[in-house]
N, C-alpha and C positions, 0 to 999 in steps of 0.2 A: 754320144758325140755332140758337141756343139752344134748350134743349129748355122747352117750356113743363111750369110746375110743376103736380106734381095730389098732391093729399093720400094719396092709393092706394097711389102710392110709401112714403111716410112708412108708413103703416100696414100696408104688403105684408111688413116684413123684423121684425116684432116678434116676439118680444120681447127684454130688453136683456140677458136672460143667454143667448141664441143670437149675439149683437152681437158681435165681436171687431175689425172695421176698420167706421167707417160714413163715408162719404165724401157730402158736402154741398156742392153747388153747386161743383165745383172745376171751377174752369180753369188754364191755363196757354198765355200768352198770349209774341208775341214780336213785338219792332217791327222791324219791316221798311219799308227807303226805299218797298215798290210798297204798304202798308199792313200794318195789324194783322192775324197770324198766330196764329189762333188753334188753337193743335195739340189742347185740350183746350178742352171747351165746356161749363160749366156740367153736369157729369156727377154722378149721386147713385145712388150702391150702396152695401147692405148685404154685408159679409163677414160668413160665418157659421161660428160657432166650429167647429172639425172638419172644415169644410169642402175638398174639392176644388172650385174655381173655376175654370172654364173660359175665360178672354176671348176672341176671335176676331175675325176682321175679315179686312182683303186690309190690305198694306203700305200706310204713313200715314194710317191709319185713328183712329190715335191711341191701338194697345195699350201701344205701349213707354212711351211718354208718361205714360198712366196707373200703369204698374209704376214709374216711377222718380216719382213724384206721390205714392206709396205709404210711399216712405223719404225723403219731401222731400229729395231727391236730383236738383232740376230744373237742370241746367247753366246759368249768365247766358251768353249775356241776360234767360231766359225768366223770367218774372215766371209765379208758381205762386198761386194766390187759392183762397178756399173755407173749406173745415171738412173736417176729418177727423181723426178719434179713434178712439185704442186704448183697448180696456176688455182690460185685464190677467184674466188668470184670477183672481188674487188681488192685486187693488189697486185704486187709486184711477184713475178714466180720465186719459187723456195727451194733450192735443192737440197732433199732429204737429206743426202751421206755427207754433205758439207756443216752441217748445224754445232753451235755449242752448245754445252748440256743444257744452260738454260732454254736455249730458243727452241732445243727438240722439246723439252718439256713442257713449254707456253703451245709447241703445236699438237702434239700429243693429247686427245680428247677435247681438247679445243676444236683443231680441226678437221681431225683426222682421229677417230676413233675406233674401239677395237672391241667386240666380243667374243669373249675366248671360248676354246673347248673345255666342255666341265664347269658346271656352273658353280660346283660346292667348290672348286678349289680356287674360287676369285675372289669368297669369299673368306672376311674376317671371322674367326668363329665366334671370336671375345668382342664381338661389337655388333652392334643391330643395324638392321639396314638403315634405319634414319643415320648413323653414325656414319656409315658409309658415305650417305651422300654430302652430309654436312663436310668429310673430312674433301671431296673432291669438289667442293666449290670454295672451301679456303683455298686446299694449295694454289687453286687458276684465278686467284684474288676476284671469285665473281659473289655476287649481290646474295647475300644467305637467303633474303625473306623472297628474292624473284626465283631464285631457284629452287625453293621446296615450292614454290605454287608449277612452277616446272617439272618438279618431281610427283607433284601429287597429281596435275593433268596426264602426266606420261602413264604413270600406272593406272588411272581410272581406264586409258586408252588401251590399256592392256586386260583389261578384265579383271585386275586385280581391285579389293579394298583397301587403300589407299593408308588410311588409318593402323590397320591390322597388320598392313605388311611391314609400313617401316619401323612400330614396336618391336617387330619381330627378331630374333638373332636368327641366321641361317639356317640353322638344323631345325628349327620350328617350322620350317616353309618345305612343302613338296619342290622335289624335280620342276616342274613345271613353271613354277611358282619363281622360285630361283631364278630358272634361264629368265623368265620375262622382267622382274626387278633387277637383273644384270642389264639386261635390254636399254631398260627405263635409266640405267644407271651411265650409260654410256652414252645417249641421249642427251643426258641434264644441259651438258654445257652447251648443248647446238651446234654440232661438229658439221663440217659439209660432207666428208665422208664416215662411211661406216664400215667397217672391214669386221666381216664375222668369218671365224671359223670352226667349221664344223659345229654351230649353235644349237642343232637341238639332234645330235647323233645321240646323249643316253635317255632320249627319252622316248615315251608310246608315239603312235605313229598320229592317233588323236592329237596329241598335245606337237607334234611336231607339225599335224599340218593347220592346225588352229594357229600359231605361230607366225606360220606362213604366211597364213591371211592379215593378222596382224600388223605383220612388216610392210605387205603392201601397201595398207591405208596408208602407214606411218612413217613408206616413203615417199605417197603421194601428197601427207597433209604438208610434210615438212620440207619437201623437196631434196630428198638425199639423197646422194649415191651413194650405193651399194656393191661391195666386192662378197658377195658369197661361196664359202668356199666347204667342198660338201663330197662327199663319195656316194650319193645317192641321184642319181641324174634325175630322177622319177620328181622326185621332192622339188628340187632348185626348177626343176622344168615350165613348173607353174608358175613362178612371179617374173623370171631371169627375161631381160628385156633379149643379152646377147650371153651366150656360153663359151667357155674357153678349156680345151680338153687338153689335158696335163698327161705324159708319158714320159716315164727317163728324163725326169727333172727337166721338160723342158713344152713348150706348148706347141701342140702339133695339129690343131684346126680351133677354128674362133668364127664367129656369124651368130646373125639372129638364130634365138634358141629354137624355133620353128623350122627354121633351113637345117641345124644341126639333128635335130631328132629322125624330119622326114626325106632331105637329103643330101645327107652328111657324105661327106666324101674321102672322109680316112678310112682306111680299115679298121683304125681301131679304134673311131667311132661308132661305127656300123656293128663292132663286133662288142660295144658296151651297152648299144642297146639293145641289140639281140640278146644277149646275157641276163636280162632283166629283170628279173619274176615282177607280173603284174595279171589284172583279174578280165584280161580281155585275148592278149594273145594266146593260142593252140600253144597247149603244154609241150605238144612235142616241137614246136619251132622255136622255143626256147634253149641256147647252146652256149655253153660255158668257151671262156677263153683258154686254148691251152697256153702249157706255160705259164712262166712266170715273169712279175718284173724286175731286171735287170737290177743288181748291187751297184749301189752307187760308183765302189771302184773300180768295178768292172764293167764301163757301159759299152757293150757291142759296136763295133767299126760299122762306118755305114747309115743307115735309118736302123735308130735304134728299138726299131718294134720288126725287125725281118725277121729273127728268132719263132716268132710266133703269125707271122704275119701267109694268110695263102697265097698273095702274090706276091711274094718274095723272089726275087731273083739274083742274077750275081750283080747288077748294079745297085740291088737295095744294100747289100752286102758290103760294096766299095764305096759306092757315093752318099753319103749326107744328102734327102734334098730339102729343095730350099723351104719357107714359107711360100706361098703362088698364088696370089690372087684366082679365085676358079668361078667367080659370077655368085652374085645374088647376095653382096656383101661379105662374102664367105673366104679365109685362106686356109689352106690344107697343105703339110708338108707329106708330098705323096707324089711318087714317081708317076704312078697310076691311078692319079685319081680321078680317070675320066674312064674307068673300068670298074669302078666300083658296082655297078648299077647289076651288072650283070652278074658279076662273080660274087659278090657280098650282097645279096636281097636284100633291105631290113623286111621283119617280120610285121613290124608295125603298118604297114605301105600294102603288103598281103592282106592281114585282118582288113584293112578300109575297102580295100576290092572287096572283097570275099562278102563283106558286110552291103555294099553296094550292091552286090548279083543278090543279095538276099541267101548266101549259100557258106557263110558262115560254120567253121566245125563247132558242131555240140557236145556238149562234154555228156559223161556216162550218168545215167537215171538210175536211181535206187529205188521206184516209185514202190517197185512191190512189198517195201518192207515192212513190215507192222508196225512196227516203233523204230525209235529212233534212238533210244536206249538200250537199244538192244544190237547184239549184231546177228546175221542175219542167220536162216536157218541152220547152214550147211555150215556155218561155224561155230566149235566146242566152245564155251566160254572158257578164258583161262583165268580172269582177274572178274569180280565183281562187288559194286557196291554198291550198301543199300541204307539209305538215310542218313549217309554220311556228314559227321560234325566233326569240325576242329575250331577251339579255339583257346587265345592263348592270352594269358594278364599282361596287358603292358601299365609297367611302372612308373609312375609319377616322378618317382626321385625321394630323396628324404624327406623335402619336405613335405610332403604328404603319406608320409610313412603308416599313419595312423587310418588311412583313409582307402575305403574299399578302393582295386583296382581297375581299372578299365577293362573290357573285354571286348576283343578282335576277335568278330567269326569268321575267321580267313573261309573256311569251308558250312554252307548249313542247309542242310538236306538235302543233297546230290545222291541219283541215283542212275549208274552207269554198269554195263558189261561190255564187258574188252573181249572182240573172239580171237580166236587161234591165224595166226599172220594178216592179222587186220590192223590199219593204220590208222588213229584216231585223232587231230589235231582240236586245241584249246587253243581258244585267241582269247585276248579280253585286255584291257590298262593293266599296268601296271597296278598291286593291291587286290586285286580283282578274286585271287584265289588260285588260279591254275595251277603254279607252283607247288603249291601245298596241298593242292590235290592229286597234283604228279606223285609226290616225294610220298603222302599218304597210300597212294593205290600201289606203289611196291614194296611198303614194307618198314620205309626208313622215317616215316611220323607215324605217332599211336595216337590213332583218333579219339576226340573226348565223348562220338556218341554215332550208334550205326557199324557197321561191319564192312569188312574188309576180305572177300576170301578167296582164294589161289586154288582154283581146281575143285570146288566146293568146301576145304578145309580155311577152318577160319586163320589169318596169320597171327592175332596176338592172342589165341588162344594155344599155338603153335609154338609161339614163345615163351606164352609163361607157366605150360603145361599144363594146360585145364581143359578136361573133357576128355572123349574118344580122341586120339590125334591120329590122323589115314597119312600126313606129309607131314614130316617131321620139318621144323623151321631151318635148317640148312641149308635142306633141301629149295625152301622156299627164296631162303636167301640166293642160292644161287640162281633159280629160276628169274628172278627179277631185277637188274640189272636200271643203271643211269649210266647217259653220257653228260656231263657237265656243261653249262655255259661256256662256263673261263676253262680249257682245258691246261692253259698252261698251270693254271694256280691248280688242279685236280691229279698231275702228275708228277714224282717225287723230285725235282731239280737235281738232286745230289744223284742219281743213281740212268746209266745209259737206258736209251729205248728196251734196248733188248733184258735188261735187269727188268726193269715196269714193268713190262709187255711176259716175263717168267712169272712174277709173283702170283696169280690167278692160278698158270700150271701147278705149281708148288703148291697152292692152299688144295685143288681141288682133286687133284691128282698126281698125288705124290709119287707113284711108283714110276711114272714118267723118266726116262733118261735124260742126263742134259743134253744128249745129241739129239734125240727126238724132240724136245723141248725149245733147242735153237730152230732146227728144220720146222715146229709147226708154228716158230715167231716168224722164219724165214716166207714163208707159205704164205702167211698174212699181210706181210708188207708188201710182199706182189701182189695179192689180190685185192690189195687199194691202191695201187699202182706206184708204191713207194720202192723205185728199183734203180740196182741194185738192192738187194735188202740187207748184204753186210754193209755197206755202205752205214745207209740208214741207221739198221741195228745198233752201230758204235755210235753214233752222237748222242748228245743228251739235249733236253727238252728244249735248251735254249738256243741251240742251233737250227732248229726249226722253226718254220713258218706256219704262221697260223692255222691254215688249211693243212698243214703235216699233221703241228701236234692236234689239230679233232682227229685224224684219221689213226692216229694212236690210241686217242681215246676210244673210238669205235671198234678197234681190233681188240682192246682190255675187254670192252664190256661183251663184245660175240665169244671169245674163248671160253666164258661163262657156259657156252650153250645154253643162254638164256631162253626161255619161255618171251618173254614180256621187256623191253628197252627204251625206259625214259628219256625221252632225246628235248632235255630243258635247252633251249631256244639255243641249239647245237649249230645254227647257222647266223645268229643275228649277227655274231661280233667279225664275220667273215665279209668281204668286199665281195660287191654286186657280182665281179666278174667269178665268182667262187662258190657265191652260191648254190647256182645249177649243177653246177659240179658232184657238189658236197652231195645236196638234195639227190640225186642218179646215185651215185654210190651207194647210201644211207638203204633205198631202194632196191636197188642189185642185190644188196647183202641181204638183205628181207626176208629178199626172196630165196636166194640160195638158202638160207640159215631157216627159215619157216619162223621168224622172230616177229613176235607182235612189235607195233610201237606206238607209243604216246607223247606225240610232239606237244611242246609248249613253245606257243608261240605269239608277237602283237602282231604278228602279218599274216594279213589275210591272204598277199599273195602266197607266199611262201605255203601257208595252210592250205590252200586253193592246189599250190603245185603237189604236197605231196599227196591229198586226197584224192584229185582228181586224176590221179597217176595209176592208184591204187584200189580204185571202187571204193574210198575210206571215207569217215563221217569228220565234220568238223562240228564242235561243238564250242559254242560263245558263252564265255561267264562274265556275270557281272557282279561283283559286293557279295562274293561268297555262292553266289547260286547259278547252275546250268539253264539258259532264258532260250538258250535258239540250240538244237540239233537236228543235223541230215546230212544227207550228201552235197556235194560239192554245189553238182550241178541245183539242189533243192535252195540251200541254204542262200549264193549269192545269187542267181538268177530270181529267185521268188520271196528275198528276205522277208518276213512276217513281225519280228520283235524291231523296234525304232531303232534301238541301238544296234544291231546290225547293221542296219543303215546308215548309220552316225559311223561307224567302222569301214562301210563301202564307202563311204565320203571323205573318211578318211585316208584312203589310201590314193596316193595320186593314179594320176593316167599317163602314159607315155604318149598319148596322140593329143597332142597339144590344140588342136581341134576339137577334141571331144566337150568340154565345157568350160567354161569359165570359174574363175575359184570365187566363191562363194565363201559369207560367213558361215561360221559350224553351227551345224541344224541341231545344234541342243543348246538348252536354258542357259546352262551353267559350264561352263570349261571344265574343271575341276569339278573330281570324284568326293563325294561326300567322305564323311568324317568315317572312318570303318568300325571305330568304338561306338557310333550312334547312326548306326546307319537308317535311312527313310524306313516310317511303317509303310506298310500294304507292299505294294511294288516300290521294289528299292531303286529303279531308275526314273520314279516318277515325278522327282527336285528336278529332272535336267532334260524329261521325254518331249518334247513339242507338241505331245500327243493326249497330254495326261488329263483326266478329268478326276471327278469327286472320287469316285469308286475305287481309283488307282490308291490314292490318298488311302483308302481305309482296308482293302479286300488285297491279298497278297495274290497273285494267279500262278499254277504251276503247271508243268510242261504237260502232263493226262488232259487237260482241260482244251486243249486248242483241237480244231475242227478243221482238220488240212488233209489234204488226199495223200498217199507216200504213206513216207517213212517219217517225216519233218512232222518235229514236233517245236512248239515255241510258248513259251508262258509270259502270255500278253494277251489279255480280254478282249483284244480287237479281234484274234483269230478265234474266239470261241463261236462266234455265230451271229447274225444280226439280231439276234430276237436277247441275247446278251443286254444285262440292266447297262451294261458301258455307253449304251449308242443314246440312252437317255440318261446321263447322268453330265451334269454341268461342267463343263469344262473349268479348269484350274491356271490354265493358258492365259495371261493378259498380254496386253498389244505392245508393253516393250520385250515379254519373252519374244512373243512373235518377230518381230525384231531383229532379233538374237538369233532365233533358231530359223535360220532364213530356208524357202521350202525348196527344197530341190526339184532338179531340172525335169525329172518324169515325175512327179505330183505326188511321188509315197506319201509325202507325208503331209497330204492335205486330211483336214476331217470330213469324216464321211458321214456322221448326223450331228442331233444333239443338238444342245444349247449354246449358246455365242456368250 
C-alpha cells in the first residue's frame, strides 16, 4: 500500500542547503494484463549533500527502481510519476521529470551520474576503454586532453594502470577491473552525485570490499554524494553515512547507518540484520525471515510487511502506518516501534554484551585432529585426493595459432579426504581453483595428474575400465552428485517441477511406479517446505523463486541417494534474508540423508555458518593450491596464512563499532596472471608479509607447526628457527602503504631485515 503522508517526513530532512536530490511522492507504475505493477510506491527521501546513502532491501524490493527513478532513466512501459529535484551547488533547482531531452542529457553524468549493475554489460565490446571515455567527453562537449588527465588520475586512484587499462577492450580486463574503470568512467565528467547500483554484487567479497574502501577516499577527495544501492547491508554498512531500508517498493525506516544496525526500530530491520551470516554473531542467533516479498500486484492491505511480521496485529492489517519520526535522527513506519526492543532482540546488541562480560559463545574445537586433510577418525573416507592436477590450454586466438598455448593450473597439487556426512567448505577469489576442484572431486573433470578415488576405487579408472574395478562408474556417478549455482539455468524450462524432479527416479530406478514416483516427488517438496506439493509439483521453473528453484535443485541431487553433494556457491545468488534458510535446510537434509558436502564458497561467513554448524573444515585456496585448513573455530579465530586474513578483512562487520575500514592489507588488489602465476609462494606478489624465501621456496601444508588439526602453508607457521625469520624482506614502504596493518597487529613482522 502506499505509504500514508506525515509532515515529519517533510520536516526530518531540512534544510534546503543540506537538499541535493528531494524525491516527492514518486512512483513508478507498470500495466500489466494480471493488474497494475506498482515497482515504486509513492516513496519520499531527502539526499543529503555530501552524503553516503545506503539503500537496502532483499531483490524487488524496488532499490533498482528507485536508482534508475533518480536519472529518470525508467525503461516504457513504466510510467515514472511524483517530484524530484536537483538543487545544484551553485544554481537554480532542476526538476528531473520536467526536462527536455537535450537538458536531461547535459545533466545526465554531468551531474548526476550512474554506475550500473554488471560491469560487462556497460560496456562496448568492439571498443576499448580509452574509446569509451574519449566517446563520453565529446557527447558533454568537454576538454579531450583535461579529461583523460581526468581519466588517468581516476584510475591511478583506483589501483588500476592507467596505460594498460584504457588499451584494453573489456573482455581483456578481470571482474574487478571493469567495475572500477566503470567507476573511473562515471567520474570523468565531475558529476556532484553518484548513484550506483548494486556496483560490486558479481564480484569476490575481496574485490567488493577493496572497492568499498576506494569509494570512500574518492568520496571524500572529490566531495560526492553518494546513493548506494545494495542487498548486502553488511557491505554498504561500512562507508553509508545514513541507510534507507526498502520493503514493498516503498521505504519503511531511514537514520544514521549506526542507529539502523544497533537500534533500528522496524521489525523488518531488526529481522535483516538478524538474517545475516557474519564471522562474529552465535550461529544459532542467526534467523532467517519467513516468508516472502509480496508481488508487486498484489501488495497486502495494511503495513505491507504484517504477513511476515511477529507483531502483527489486526491494525498492521487495516491501517497503513505512517513514516514517525522516533528520535536519534531515525523514521520508521511501524505501529510498534517503541516494542521492538523487547520482542525483536538484534543479535548484534547480544554479542557486544556477551563480548563485554567476557562470556562470549565459542564455537566447536577440533583441536584433537591430526591433520587437517583429513577427516577425522570415526569417519570412513568416501572421496579422496591425492596430488591432484588440472590444467587446461587457454587459446590465444588465431593469431597466434602457430604459437605454444598458455596453461591454467586451475588445480596443483591438492591433497584432500572428504569423510562419510562431513561438511567441508572452500573459500578463495574468484580463479582461485575451488570450482574445479569441486567439479574434479566428483567425477565431472578428468584430472591432468594425481587421483581421484570414491571408496578407495579410482573414478577414471572406473570409467575407462582399466584395472581391478570393486565400483563400477554408475555406480560412482550416482554416488556423487552437484547442486548448481544458477539453478534456474541447471533446470529443464520446458518441462514441470514434478517431470525434473521424475528424471533421476526414471534413470536410477526404473521399476518404480509413477504413483510411487509422484508420492516420493510429493514427499520431497514437503520436506523443504514446498507445500502444498501439488501445487508446487505443476509449475515450471519459471514460476518460482529463487530460493524454490535451489530447493528443486537439492531435492534432484538427494533422490540420487548420494554419498557425496557439490553444493557450488548454492547460496550466493540468494538475498541475505534467504540465506540462513537455505544454509538450515542444506543441513537438516545432511543430516537425515547421511550426505557428505562440499560447499564452494567467497564467504567466509557463509563457510563459517555451515562449518561451524556441523564440526566441518574449511579450507582456503589460492592460484590452484590448499594454503590454510581446519576447523571453523581453528581457521578464523587463529588464521596463520596472510591471506586468510586478507579474506577476514575482507568480509565486513555488522557492529559498525567494531573498526574502521581500512585500506586492503595486501600489495596488489588484483590476482596474478593464472597462466604465470608467482614462483615459490604464489601469494607472495600481494602478501605484506613476504620476504626473499617466499620469492624462491614454494611451502606446503606438512610443513606448518600448529597445535590441532590446522594446517597452513606459509613459512611463518613453520617455527622460529625457520631460514623465513632471517631472510630479507621484499616489502618496500609504498607496499607498506598499500597493505595497511590491521587493527590486532597480525600482520606486523616478527623479525628479520627491514
Amino acid at each position: 500500500m502506499a505509504r500514508s503522508q506525515d509532515t515529519s517526513w517533510v520536516d526530518f530532512d531540512q534544510t534546503d542547503e543540506d537538499t541535493i536530490l528531494e524525491i516527492r511522492d514518486t512512483s513508478v507504475s507498470f500495466d500489466m494484463e494480471r493488474g497494475d505493477s506498482r515497482v515504486l510506491d509513492q516513496v519520499n527521501i531527502n539526499v543529503r549533500r555530501g552524503e553516503i546513502l545506503g539503500v537496502v532491501g532483499e531483490s524487488g524490493s524496488g532499490k533498482s527502481m528507485f536508482a534508475s527513478a533518480l536519472l529518470d532513466a525508467v525503461v516504457e512501459p513504466g510510467v515514472l510519476s511524483g517530484e524530484i529535484t536537483y538543487y545544484p551547488d551553485d544554481g537554480q533547482e532542476v526538476d528531473l521529470l520536467n526536462l527536455s531531452n537535450e537538458e536531461r542529457r547535459q545533466l545526465r553524468w554531468d551531474e548526476i551520474s550512474m554506475v550500473f549493475q554488471g560491469a560487462l554489460s556497460s560496456w562496448n565490446p568492439t571498443m576499448t576503454i580509452e574509446d569509451h571515455f574519449h566517446e563520453t567527453l565529446s557527447v558533454h562537449d568537454q576538454d579531450k586532453t583535461a579529461g583523460m588527465e581526468r581519466a588517468h588520475q581516476l584510475l591511478a586512484e583506483l589501483y588500476l594502470e592507467p596505460e594498460r587499462v584504457l588499451e584494453s577492450y573489456p573482455h581483456e580486463l578481470s571482474g574487478g577491473m571493469k567495475q572500477r574503470a566503470l567507476i573511473a568512467l562515471a567520474l570523468v565528467l565531475e558529476p556532484e552525485v553518484l548513484v550506483m547500483d548494486e556496483p560490486t554484487a558479481a564480484l569476490d567479497l575481496l574485490m567488493q570490499r577493496s572497492i568499498i574502501s576506494l569509494l570512500a577516499n574518492l568520496q571524500e577527495e572529490y566531495d560526492l554524494t553518494m546513493v548506494f544501492i545494495t542487498h548486502d547491508l553488511e557491505l554498504v554498512a561500512d562507508i553509508a553515512d545514513r541507510l534507507a531500508v526498502m520493503y514493498a517498493f516503498e521505504f519503511v525506516e531511514a537514520g544514521p547507518a549506526d542507529e539502523l544496525l544497533l537500534n533500528s526500530r522496524h521489525p523488518y530491520t531488526r529481522s535483516l540484520v538478524n538474517s545475516t551470516p557474519n564471522l562474529e554473531t552465535p550461529v544459532g542467533k542467526m534467523q532467517p525471515i519467513p516468508g516472502e516479498s509480496p508481488d508487486p500486484v498484489n501488495v497486502p492491505a495494511g503495513c505491507s510487511y504484517h504477513p511476515r511480521c511477529p507483531l502483527a496485529d489486526e491494525q498492521c492489517v487495516s491501517d497503513d502506518p505512517p513514516l514517525t519520526d522516533v528520535g536519534n535522527d531515525q523514521l520508521a513506519a511501524c505501529h510498534y516501534w517503541d516494542r521492538v526492543d523487547d520482542e525483536i532482540p538484534l543479535s548484534i546488541n547480544e554479542v557486544r554484551i556477551d563480548e563485554a562480560d567476557g562470556t562470549q559463545s565459542q564455537s566447536i574445537n577440533r583441536g584433537s585432529q591430526e591433520s587437517a586433510v583429513l577427516p577425522s577418525a570415526d569417519h570412513e573416507t568416501v572421496v579422496s585426493l591425492e596430488d591432484l592436477e588440472v590444467y587446461f590450454e587457454q587459446s590465444s586466438g588465431l593469431l597466434d595459432f602457430f604459437s605454444d598455448p598458455d596453461i591454467v593450473k586451475a588445480v596443483d597439487g591438492v591433497d584432500l579426504e572428504i569423510g562419510e556426512q562431513e561438511v567441508i567448505a572452500l573459500v578463495g577469489e574468484s580463479g582461485c581453483g575451488k570450482t574445479t576442484l569441486g567439479k574434479t572431486a566428483i567425477g565431472l573433470q578428468r584430472p591432468t595428474g594425481g587421483s581421484i578415488k570414491y571408496r578407495g576405487q579410482d573414478i577414471w579408472d572406473a570409467k575407462d575400465g582399466r584395472g581391478d574395478i570393486d565400483i563400477p562408474f554408475k555406480e560412482v556417478r550416482r554416488a556423487l552428485q552437484i547442486i548448481h549455482q544458477d539453478p534456474g539455468s541447471a533446470i529443464n524450462p520446458n518441462r514441470t517441477v514434478q517431470a525434473n524432479l521424475a528424471i533421476p527416479l526414471k534413470t536410477w530406478q526404473p521399476g518404480m511406479s509413477v504413483e510411487d514416483r509422484q508420492a516420493r516427488v510429493y514427499g520431497m517438496l514437503e520436506r523443504v517446505g514446498m507445500s502444498p506439493p501439488s501445487d508446487y509439483a505443476n509449475r515450471y521453473p519459471h514460476q518460482l523463486s529463487g530460493g524454490e528453484q535451489q530447493r528443486v535443485a537439492l531435492i534432484r541431487a538427494l533422490l540420487m541417494n548420494p554419498d557425496l553433494i557439490l553444493a557450488d556457491e548454492a547460496v550466493s545468488a540468494l538475498d541475505v534474508s534467504l540465506r540462513v534458510d537455505m544454509m538450515d535446510l542444506l543441513l537438516e537434509l545432511q543430516e537425515q540423508f547421511g550426505t557428505s558436502f562440499l560447499f564452494i564458497s567467497h564467504n567466509l561467513s557463509n563457510a563459517r555458518y555451515l562449518t561451524e554448524k556441523t564440526d566441518g573444515r574449511i579450507g582456503i585456496m589460492y592460484l590452484g593450491r590448499l594454503i590454510e585448513i581446519g576447523s571453523a573455530d581453528e581457521v578464523l579465530k587463529n588464521p596463520q596464512h596472510p591471506y586468510t586474513k586478507v579474506l577476514m578483512w575482507a568480509t565486513p562487520d555488522l557492529d559498525p563499532k567494531a573498526e574502521e575500514l581500512t585500506q586492503p592489507p595486501v600489495r596488489e588488489i588484483d590476482i596474478p596472471d593464472p597462466t604465470n602465476p608467482p614462483s615459490g609462494c604464489r601469494f607472495h606478489t600481494r602478501c605484506p608479509e613476504a620476504r626473499k624465501v617466499c620469492r624462491q621456496q614454494s611451502p606446503d601444508l606438512d610443513g606448518s607447526d600448529l597445535e590441532g588439526g590446522q594446517q597452513t602453508a606459509c613459512f611463518r607457521a613453520y617455527g622460529d628457527d625457520h631460514e623465513y625469520w632471517d631472510s630479507p624482506t621484499i616489502v618496500d614502504d609504498n607496499d607498506r602503504l598499500h597493505a595497511a596493518e590491521t587493527e590486532d597487529g597480525n600482520l606486523q613482522e616478527k623479525g628479520g631485515d627491514d
